[in-house]
TIKOLTI-710783 format. One record per atom (N, C-alpha, C): residue in three letters; chain; atom name; residue number from 1; x, y, z. Coordinates in nm, 2 decimals. Layout:
TIKOLTI-710783
{pt "ala" "A" "CA" NUM {X Y Z}};
...
end
This chain:
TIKOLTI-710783
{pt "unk" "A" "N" 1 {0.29 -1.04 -4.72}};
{pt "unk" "A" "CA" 1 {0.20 -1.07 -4.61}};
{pt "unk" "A" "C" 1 {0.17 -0.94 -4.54}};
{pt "unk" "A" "N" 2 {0.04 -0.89 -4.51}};
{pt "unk" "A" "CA" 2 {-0.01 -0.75 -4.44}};
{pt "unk" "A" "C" 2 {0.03 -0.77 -4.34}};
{pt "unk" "A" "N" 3 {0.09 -0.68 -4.22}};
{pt "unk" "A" "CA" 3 {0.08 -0.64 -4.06}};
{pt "unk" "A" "C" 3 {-0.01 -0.73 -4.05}};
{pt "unk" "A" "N" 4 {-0.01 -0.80 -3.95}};
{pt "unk" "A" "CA" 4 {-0.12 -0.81 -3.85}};
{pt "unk" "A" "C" 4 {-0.11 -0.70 -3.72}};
{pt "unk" "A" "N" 5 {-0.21 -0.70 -3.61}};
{pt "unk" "A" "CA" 5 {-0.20 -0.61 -3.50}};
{pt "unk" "A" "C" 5 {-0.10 -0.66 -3.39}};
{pt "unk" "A" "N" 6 {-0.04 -0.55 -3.38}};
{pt "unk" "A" "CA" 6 {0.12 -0.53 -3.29}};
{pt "unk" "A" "C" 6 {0.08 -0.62 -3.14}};
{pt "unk" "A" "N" 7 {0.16 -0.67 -3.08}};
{pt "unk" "A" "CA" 7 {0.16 -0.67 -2.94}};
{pt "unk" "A" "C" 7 {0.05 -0.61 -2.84}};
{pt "unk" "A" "N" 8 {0.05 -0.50 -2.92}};
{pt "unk" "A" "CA" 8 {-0.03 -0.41 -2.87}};
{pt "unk" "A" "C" 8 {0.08 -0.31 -2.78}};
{pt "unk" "A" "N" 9 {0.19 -0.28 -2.76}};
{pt "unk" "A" "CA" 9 {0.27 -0.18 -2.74}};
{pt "unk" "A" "C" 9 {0.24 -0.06 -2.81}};
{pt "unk" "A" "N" 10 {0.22 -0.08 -2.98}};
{pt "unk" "A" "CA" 10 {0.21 0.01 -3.04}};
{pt "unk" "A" "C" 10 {0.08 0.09 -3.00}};
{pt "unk" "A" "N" 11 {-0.04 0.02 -3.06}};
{pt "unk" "A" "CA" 11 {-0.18 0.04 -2.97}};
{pt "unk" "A" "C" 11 {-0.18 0.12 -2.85}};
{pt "unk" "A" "N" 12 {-0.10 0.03 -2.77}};
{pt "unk" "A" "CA" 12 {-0.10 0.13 -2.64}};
{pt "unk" "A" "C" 12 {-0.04 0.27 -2.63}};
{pt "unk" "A" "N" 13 {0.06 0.27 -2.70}};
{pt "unk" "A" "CA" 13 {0.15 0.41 -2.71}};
{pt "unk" "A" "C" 13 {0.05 0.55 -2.75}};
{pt "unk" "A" "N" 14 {0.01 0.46 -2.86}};
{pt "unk" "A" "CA" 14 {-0.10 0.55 -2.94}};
{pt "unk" "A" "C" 14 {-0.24 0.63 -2.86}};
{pt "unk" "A" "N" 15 {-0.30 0.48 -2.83}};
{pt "unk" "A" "CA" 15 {-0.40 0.57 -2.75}};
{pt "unk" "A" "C" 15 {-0.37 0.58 -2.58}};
{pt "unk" "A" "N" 16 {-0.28 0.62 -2.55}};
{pt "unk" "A" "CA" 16 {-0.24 0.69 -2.43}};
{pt "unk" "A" "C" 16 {-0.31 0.82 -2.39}};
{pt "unk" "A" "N" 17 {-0.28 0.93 -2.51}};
{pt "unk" "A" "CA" 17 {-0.29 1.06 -2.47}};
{pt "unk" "A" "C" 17 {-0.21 1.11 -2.55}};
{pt "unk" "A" "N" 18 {-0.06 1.04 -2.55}};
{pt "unk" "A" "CA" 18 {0.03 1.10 -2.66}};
{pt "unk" "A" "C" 18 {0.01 1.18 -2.77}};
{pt "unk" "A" "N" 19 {-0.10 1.11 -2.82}};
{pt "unk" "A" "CA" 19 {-0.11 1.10 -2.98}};
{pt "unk" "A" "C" 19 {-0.27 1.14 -2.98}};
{pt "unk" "A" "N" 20 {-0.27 1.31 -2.99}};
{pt "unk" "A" "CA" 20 {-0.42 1.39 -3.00}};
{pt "unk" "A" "C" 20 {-0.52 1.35 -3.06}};
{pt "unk" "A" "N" 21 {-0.62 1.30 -3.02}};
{pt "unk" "A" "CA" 21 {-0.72 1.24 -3.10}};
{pt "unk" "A" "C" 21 {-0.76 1.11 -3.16}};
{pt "unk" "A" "N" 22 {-0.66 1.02 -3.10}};
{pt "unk" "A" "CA" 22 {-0.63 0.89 -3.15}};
{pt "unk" "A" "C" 22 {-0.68 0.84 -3.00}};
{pt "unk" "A" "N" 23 {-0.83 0.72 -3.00}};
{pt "unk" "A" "CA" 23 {-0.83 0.66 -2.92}};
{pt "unk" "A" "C" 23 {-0.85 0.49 -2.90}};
{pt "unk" "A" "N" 24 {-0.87 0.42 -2.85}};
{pt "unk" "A" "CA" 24 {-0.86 0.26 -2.92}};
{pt "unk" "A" "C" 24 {-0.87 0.21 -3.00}};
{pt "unk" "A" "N" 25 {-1.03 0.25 -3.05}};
{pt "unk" "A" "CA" 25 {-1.06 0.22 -3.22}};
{pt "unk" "A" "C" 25 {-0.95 0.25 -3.29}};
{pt "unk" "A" "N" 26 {-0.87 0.36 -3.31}};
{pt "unk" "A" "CA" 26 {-0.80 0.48 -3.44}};
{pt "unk" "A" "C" 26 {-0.68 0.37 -3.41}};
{pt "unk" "A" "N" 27 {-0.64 0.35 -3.30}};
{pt "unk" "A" "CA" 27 {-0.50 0.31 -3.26}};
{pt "unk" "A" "C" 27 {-0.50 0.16 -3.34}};
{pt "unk" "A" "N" 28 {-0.61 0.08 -3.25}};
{pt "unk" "A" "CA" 28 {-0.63 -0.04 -3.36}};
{pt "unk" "A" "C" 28 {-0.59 -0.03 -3.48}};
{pt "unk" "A" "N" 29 {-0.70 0.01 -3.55}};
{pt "unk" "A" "CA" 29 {-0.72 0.03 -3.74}};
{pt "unk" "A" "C" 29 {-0.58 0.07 -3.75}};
{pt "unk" "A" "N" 30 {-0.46 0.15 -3.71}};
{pt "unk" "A" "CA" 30 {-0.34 0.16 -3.74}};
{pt "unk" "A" "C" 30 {-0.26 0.06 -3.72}};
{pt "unk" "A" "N" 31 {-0.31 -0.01 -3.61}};
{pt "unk" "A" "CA" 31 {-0.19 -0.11 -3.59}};
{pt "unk" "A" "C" 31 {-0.23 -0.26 -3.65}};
{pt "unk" "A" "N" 32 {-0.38 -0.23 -3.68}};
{pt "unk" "A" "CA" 32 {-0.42 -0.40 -3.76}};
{pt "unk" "A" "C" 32 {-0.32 -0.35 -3.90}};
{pt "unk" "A" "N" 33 {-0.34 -0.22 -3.95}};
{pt "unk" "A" "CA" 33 {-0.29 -0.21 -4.10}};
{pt "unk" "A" "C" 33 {-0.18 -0.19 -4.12}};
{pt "unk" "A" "N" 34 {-0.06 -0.20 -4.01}};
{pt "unk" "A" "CA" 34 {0.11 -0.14 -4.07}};
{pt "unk" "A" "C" 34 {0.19 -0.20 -3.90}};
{pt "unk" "A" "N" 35 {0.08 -0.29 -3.80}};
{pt "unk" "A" "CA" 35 {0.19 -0.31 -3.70}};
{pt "unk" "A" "C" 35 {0.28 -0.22 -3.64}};
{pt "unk" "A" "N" 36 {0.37 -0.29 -3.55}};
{pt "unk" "A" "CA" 36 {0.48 -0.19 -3.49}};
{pt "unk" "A" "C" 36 {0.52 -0.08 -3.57}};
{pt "unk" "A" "N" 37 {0.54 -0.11 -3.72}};
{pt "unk" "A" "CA" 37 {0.58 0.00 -3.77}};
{pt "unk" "A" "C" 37 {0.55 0.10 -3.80}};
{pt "unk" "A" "N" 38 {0.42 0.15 -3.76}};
{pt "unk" "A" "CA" 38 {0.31 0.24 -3.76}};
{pt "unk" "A" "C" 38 {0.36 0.40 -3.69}};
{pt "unk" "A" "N" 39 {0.45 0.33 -3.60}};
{pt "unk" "A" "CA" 39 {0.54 0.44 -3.48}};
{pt "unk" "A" "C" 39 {0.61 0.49 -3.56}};
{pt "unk" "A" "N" 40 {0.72 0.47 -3.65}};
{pt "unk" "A" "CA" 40 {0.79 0.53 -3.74}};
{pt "unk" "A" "C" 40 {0.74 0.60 -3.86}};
{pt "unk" "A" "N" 41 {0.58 0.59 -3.88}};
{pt "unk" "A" "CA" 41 {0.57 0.62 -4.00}};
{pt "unk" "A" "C" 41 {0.47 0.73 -3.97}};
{pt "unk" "A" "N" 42 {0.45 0.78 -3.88}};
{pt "unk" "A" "CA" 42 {0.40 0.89 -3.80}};
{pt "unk" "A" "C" 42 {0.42 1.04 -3.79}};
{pt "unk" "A" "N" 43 {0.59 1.04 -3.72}};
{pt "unk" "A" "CA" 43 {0.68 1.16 -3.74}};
{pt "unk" "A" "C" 43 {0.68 1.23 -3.85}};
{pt "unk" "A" "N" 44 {0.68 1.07 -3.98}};
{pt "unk" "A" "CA" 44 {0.73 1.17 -4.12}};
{pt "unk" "A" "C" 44 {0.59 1.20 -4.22}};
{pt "unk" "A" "N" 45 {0.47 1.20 -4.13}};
{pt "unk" "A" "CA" 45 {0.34 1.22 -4.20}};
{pt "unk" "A" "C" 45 {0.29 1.14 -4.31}};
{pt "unk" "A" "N" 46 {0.37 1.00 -4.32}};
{pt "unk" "A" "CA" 46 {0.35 0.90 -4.46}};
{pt "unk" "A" "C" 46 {0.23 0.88 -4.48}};
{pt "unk" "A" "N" 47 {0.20 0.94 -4.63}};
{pt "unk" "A" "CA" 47 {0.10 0.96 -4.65}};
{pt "unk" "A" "C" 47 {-0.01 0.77 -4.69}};
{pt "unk" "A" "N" 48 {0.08 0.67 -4.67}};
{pt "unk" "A" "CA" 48 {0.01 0.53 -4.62}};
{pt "unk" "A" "C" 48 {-0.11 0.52 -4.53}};
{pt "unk" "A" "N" 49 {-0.07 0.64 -4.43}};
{pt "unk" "A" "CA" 49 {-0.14 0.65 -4.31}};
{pt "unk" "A" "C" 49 {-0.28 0.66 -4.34}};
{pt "unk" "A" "N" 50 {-0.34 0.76 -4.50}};
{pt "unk" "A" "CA" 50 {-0.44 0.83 -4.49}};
{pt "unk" "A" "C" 50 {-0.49 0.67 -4.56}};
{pt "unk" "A" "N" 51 {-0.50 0.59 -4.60}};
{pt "unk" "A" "CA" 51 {-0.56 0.47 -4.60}};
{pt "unk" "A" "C" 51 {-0.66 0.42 -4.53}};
{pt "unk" "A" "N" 52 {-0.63 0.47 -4.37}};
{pt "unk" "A" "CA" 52 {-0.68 0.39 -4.29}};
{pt "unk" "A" "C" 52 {-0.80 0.47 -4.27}};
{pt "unk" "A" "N" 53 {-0.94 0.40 -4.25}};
{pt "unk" "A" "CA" 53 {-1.04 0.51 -4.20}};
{pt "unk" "A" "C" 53 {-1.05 0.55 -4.12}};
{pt "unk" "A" "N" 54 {-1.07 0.68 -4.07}};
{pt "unk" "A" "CA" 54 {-1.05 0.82 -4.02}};
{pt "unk" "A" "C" 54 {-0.91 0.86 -3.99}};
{pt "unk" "A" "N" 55 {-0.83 0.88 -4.09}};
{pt "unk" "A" "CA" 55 {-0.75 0.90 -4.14}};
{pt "unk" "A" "C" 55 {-0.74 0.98 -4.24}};
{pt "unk" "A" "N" 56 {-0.69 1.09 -4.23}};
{pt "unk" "A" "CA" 56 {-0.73 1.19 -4.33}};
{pt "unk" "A" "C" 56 {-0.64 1.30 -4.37}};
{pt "unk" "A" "N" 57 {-0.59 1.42 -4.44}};
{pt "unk" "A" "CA" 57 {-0.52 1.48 -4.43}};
{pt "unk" "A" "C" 57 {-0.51 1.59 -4.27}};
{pt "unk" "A" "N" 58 {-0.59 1.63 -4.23}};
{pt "unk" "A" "CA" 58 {-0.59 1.74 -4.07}};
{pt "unk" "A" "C" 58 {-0.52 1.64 -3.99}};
{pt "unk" "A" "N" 59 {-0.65 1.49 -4.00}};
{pt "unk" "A" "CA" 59 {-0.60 1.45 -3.90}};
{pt "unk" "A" "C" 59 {-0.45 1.37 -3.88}};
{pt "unk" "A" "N" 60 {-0.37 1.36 -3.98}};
{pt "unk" "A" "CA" 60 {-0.22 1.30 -4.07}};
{pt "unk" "A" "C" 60 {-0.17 1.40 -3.99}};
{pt "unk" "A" "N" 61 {-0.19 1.54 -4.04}};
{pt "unk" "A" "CA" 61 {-0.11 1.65 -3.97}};
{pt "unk" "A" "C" 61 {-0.09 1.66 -3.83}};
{pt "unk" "A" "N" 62 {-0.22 1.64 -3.70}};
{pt "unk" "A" "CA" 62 {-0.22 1.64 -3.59}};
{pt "unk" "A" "C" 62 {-0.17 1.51 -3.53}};
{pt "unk" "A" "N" 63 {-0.16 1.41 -3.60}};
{pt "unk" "A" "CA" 63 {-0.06 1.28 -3.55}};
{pt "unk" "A" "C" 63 {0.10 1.34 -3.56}};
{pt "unk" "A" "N" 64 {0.12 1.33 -3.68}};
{pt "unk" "A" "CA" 64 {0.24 1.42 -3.68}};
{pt "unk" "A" "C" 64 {0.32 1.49 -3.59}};
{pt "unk" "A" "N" 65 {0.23 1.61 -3.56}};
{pt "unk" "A" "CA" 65 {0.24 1.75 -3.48}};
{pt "unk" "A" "C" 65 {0.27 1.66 -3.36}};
{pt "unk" "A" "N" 66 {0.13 1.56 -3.34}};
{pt "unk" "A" "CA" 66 {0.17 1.51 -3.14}};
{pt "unk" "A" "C" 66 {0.28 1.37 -3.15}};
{pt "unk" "A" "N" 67 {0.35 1.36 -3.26}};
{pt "unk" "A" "CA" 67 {0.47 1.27 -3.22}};
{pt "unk" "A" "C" 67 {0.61 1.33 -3.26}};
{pt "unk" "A" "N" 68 {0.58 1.47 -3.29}};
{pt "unk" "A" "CA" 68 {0.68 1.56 -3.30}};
{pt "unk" "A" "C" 68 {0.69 1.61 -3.14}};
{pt "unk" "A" "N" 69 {0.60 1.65 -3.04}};
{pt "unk" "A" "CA" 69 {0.59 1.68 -2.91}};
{pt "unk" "A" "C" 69 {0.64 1.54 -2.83}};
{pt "unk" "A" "N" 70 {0.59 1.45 -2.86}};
{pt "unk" "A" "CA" 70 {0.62 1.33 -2.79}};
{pt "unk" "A" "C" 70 {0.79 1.28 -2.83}};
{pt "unk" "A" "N" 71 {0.83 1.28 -2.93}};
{pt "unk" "A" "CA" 71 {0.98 1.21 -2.98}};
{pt "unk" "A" "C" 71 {1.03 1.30 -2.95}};
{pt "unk" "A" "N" 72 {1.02 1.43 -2.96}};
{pt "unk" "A" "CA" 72 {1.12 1.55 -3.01}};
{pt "unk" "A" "C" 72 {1.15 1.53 -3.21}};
{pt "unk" "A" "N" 73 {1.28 1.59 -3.18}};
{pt "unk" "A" "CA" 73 {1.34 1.64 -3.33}};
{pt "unk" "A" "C" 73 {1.38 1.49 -3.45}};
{pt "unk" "A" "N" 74 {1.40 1.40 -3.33}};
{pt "unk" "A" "CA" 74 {1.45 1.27 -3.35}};
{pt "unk" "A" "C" 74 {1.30 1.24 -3.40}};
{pt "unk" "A" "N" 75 {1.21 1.22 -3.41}};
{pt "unk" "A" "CA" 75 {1.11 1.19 -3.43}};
{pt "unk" "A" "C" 75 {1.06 1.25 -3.63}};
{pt "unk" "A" "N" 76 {1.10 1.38 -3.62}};
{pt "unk" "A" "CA" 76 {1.08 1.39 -3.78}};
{pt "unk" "A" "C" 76 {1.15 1.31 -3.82}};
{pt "unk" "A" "N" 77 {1.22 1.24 -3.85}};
{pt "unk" "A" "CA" 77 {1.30 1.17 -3.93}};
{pt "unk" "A" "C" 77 {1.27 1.04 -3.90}};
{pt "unk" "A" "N" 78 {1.13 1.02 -3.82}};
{pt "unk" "A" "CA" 78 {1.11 0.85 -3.78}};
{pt "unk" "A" "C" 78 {1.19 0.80 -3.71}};
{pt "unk" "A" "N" 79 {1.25 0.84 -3.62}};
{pt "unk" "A" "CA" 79 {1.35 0.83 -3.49}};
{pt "unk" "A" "C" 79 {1.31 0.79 -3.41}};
{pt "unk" "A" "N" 80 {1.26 0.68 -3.34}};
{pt "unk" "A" "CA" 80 {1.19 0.64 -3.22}};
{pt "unk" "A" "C" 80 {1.30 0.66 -3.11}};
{pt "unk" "A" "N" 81 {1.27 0.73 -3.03}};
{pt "unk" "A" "CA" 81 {1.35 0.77 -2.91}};
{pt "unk" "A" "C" 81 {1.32 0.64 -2.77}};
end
C-alpha cells in the first residue's frame, strides 16, 4: 500500500524554510509519495527521492545539504533529532 500524505507535520517541516527550495507544492509531492518517512530519507540523499517531480540530482543534493544544517551530524545517518 503507497504512503498516503502525512499529517502534514512532515509537509510542514519541509516547507518552513528549513529545507532550501522546497515550498508547498515540492513538500506535498514528497509527502503524498513516501509520508512521514520522507524526513529520514533526506539526510541520506536516497536516491527514491528523485522519483518525485522536481526532484532531481542538484536538487537531491541541496535537500540533503539543508537537512544536514537543520539535524546536524545525526541527520546523515537519517537521525531525526
Amino acid at each position: 500500500m503507497p504512503p498516503t500524505e502525512s499529517s502534514g507535520g512532515a509537509a510542514a517541516l519541509l516547507s518552513s524554510g528549513a529545507f532550501k527550495g522546497v515550498g508547498p507544492k515540492l513538500a506535498a509531492a514528497l509527502t503524498t509519495a513516501f509520508g512521514d518517512e520522507v524526513i529520514g530519507m533526506i539526510p541520506s540523499g536516497d536516491e527514491r527521492l528523485l522519483a518525485v517531480p522536481g526532484v532531481g540530482p542538484s536538487r537531491l543534493e541541496k535537500l540533503r545539504a539543508s537537512a544536514e544544517r537543520h539535524f546536524g551530524a545525526a541527520g546523515r545517518h537519517g537521525g531525526v533529532v
